[in-house]
C-alpha positions as CSV (number, residue, x, y, z in Angstrom):
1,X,-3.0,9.4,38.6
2,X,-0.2,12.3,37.7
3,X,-0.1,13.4,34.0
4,X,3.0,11.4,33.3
5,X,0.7,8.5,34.0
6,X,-2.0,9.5,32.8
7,X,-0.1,10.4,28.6
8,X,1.3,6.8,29.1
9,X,-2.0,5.5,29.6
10,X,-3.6,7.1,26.9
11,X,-0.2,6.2,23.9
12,X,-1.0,2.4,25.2
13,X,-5.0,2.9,24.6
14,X,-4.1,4.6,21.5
15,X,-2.0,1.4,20.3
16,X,-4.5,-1.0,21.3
17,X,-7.1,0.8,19.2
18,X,-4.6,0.7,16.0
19,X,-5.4,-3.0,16.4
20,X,-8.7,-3.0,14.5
21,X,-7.3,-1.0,11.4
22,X,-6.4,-3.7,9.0
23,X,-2.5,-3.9,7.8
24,X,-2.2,-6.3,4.7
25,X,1.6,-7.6,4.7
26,X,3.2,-8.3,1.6
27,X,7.0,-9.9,2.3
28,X,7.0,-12.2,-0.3
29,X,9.4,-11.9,-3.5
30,X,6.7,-11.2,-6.2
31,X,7.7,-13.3,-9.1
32,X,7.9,-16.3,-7.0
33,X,6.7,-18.9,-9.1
34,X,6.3,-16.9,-12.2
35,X,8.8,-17.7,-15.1
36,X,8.5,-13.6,-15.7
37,X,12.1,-12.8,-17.2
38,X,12.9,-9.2,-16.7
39,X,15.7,-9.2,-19.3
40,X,13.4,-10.6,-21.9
41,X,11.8,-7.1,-23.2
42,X,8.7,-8.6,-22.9
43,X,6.0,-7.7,-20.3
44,X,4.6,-10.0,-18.1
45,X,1.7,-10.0,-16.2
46,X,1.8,-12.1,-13.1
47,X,-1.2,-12.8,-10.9
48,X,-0.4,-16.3,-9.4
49,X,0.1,-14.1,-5.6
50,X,-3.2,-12.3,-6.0
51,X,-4.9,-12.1,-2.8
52,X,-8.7,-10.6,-2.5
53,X,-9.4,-8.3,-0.4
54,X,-13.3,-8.4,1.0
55,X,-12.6,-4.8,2.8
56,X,-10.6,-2.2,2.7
57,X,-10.9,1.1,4.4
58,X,-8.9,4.3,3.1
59,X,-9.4,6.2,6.3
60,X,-7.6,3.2,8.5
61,X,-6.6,0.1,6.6
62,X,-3.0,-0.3,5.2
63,X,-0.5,-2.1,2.8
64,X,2.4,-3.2,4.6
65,X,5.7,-3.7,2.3
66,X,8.6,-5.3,3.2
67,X,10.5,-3.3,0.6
68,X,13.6,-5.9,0.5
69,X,11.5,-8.0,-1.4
70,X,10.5,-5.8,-3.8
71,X,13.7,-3.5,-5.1
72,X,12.0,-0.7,-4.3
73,X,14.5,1.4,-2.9
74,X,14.2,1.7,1.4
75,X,11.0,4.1,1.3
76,X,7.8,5.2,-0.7
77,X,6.7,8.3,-2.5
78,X,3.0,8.5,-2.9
79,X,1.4,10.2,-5.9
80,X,-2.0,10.7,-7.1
81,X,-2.6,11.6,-10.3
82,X,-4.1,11.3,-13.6
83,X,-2.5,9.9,-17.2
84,X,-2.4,13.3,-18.6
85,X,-0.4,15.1,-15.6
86,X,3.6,13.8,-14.5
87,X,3.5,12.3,-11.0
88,X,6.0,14.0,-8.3
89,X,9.5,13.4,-8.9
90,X,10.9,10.6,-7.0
91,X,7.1,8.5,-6.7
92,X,7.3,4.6,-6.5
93,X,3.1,4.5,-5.2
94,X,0.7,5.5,-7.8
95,X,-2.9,5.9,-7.9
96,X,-4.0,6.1,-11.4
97,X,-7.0,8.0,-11.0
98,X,-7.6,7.4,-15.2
99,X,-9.7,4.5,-15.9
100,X,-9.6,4.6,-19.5
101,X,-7.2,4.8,-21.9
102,X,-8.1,5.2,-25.4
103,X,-12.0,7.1,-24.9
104,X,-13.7,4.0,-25.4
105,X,-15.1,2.3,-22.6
106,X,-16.1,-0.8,-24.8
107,X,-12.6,-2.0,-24.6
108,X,-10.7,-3.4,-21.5
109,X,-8.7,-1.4,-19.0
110,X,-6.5,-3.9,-17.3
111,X,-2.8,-3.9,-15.6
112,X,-0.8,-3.3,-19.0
113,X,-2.8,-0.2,-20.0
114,X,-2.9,1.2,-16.2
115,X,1.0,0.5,-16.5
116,X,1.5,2.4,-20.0
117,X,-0.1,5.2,-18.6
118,X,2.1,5.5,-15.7
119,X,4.8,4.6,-17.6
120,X,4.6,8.5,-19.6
121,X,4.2,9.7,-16.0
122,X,7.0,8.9,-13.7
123,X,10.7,10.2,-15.4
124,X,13.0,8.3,-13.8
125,X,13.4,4.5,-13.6
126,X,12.5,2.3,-10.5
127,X,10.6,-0.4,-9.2
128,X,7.3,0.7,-7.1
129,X,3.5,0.0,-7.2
130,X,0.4,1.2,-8.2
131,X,-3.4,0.8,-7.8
132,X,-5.7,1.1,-10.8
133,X,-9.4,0.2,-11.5
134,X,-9.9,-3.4,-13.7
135,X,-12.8,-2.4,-16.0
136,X,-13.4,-6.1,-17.0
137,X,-13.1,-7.1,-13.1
138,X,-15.0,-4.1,-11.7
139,X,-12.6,-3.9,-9.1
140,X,-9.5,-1.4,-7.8
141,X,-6.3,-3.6,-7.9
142,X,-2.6,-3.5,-6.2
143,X,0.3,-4.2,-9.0
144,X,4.3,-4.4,-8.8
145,X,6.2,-3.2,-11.3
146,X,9.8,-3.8,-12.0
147,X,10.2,-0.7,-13.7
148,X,7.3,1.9,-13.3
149,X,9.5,4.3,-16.2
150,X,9.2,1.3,-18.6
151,X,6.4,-0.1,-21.1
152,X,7.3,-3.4,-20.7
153,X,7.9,-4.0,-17.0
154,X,7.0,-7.2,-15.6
155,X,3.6,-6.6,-13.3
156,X,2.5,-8.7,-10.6
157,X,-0.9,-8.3,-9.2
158,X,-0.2,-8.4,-5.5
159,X,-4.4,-8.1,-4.4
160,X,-7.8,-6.9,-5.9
161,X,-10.2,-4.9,-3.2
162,X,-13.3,-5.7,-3.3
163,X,-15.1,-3.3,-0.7
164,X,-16.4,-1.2,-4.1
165,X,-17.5,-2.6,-7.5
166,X,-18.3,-0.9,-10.5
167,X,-18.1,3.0,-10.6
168,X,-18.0,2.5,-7.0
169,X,-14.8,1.4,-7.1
170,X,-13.4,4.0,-9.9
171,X,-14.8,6.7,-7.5
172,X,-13.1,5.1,-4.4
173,X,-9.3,5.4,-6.0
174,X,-9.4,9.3,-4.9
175,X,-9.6,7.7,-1.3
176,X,-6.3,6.5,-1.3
177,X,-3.4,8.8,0.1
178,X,-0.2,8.0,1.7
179,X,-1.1,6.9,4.8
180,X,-2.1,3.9,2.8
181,X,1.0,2.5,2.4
182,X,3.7,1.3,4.9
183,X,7.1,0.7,3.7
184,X,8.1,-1.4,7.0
185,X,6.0,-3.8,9.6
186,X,5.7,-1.7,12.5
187,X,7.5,-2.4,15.5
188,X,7.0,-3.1,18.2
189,X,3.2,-4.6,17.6
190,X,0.4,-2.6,19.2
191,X,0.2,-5.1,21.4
192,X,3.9,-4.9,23.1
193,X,3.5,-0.8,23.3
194,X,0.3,-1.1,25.1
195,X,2.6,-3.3,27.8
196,X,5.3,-1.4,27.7
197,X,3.0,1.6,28.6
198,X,1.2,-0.5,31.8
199,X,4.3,-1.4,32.7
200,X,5.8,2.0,33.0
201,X,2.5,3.2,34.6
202,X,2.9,0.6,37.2
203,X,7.1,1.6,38.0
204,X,6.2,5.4,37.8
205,X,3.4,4.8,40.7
206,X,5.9,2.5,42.5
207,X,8.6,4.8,42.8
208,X,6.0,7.7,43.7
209,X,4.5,5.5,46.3
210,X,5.2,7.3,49.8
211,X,8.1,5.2,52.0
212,X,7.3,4.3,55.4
């Protein structure tokens, strides 16, 4: 086999492998079936399109946006940070690595504190998402918001992850990086690339193939 052969080979066992690292698509409108109004000034806090998550691996596994449905602008910015710092200029992905917000652990950290928090951190308006740690759930979770600059953005809680619990799961957020999150479905599937790459194997060899 030359070494054209060969590289193909090796991109179409490459796809196939991508196969087992989770992607966890999210192309539905958020606020479907919410009666969130987003001219109210009011916050809502939607979780009717929660899904749980039983795994999910920060060295492979991936959330998947189709960004039309979200108004989040055509790509992400990722930033990881803490209340207390400003996130990078132009971010619509946080990770809150904060997972209090007034020094007392006795009271709940949910979705509307995580958002406050981000709120003072990003400058400019825009839609995006972020992952915090529920204190009363014990679990990291994945929230919209319609306005990541704003206090009273409407949230919706788009999963929970459930691979850590507990301080677990608080120590798992600095896991997360950009590779995390996807802003398109990738095409074409693993699956087409690795038979696109046989395929070309098999015409390189033909054409190679000595003429009698």
């Amino acid at each position: 086999m030359n070494l054209t052969a060969r590289t193909l080979v090796a991109l179409a066992v490459a796809a196939t492998a991508q196969v087992h690292a989770a992607d966890n698509l999210f192309n539905t409108a958020p606020f479907t079936g919410s009666a969130a109004n987003p001219d109210d000034g009011l916050r809502s806090v939607f979780a009717g399109q929660q899904r749980s998550l039983a795994t999910f691996d920060t060295s492979s596994d991936r959330f998947v946006f189709d960004l039309s449905k979200f108004n989040a602008g055509s790509s992400l910015s990722f930033a990881s940070a803490s209340g207390s710092a400003p996130a990078a200029a132009g971010s619509n992905v946080i990770v809150l690595l904060d997972t209090d917000n007034d020094a007392n652990p006795a009271t709940a950290f949910g979705a509307g504190n995580a958002a406050n928090l981000i709120a003072n951190m990003v400058t400019t308006d825009g839609a995006g998402f972020f992952i915090y740690s529920n204190s009363g759930l014990g679990v990291n979770r994945l929230v919209y918001s319609t306005n990541l600059n704003l206090a009273t953005a409407d949230l919706s809680v788009l999963a929970r992850i459930e691979s850590q619990t507990g301080a677990a799961a608080q120590a798992a957020l600095a896991g997360f990086n950009a590779g995390n999150f996807v802003a398109a479905v990738p095409e074409p599937s693993s699956y087409a690339l690795m038979l696109a790459g046989l395929a070309a194997v098999g015409g390189l060899a033909r054409r190679r193939a000595p003429k009698n």
